[in-house]
C-alpha positions in Angstrom: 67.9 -40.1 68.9 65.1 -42.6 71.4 65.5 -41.7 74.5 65.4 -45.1 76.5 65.9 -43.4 80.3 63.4 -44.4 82.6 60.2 -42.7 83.0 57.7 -42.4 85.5 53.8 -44.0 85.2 50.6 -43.8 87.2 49.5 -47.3 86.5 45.8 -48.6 87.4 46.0 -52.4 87.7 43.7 -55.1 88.2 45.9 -57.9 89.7 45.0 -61.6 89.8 46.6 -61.4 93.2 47.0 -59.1 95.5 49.7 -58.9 98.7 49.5 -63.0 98.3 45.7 -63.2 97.9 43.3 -63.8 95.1 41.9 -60.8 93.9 38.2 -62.2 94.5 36.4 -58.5 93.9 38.7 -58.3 91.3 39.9 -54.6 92.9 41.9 -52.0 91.1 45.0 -51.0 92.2 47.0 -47.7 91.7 50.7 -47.7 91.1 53.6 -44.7 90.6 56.7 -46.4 88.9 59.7 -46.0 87.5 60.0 -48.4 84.3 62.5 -50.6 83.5 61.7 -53.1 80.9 59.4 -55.6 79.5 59.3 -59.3 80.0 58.3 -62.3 78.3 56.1 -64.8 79.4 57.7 -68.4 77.8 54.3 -70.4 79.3 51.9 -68.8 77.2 54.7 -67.8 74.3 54.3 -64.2 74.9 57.2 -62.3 73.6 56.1 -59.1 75.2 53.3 -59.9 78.2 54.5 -56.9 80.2 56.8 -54.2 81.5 58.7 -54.3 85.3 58.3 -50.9 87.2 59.8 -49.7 90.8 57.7 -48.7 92.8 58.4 -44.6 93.4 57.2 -45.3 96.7 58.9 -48.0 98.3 62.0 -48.8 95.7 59.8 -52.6 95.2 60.3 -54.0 91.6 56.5 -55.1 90.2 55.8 -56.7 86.9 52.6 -55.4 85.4 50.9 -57.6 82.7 49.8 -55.7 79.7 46.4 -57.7 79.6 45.8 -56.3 83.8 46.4 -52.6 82.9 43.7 -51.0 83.3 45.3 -47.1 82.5 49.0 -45.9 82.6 50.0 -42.7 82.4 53.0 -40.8 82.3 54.2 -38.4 84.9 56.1 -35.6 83.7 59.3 -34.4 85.4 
């Protein structure tokens, strides 16, 4: 049987923004979410550009794109 329940990452992201601002030093970002699914991005005709995580931290949905990841891992529990 899959199990599909959520799981927990670490995620180190390098975001074209950041808080509403370019991302000019191009900074890496640490995340701890809870995943939820992936999403498409119709634009560039991407059937699979990412996954959306809550954040553990402050319960805020975040879409990660896969070509911005830097390193996820998972978080045992």
């Amino acid at each position: 049987m899959i199990d599909n329940s959520p799981k927990v990452f670490n995620v180190m992201y390098r975001p074209a923004q950041h808080n509403g601002a370019e991302n000019v030093n191009n900074e890496i970002y640490n995340y701890v979410i809870q995943t939820d699914e992936h999403f498409e991005n119709l634009a560039r005709k991407e059937k699979f550009a990412g996954i959306t995580g809550k954040n553990v931290k402050t319960g805020e949905y975040k879409r990660f794109r896969f070509d911005r990841i830097v390193a996820m891992n998972a978080i045992p529990h």
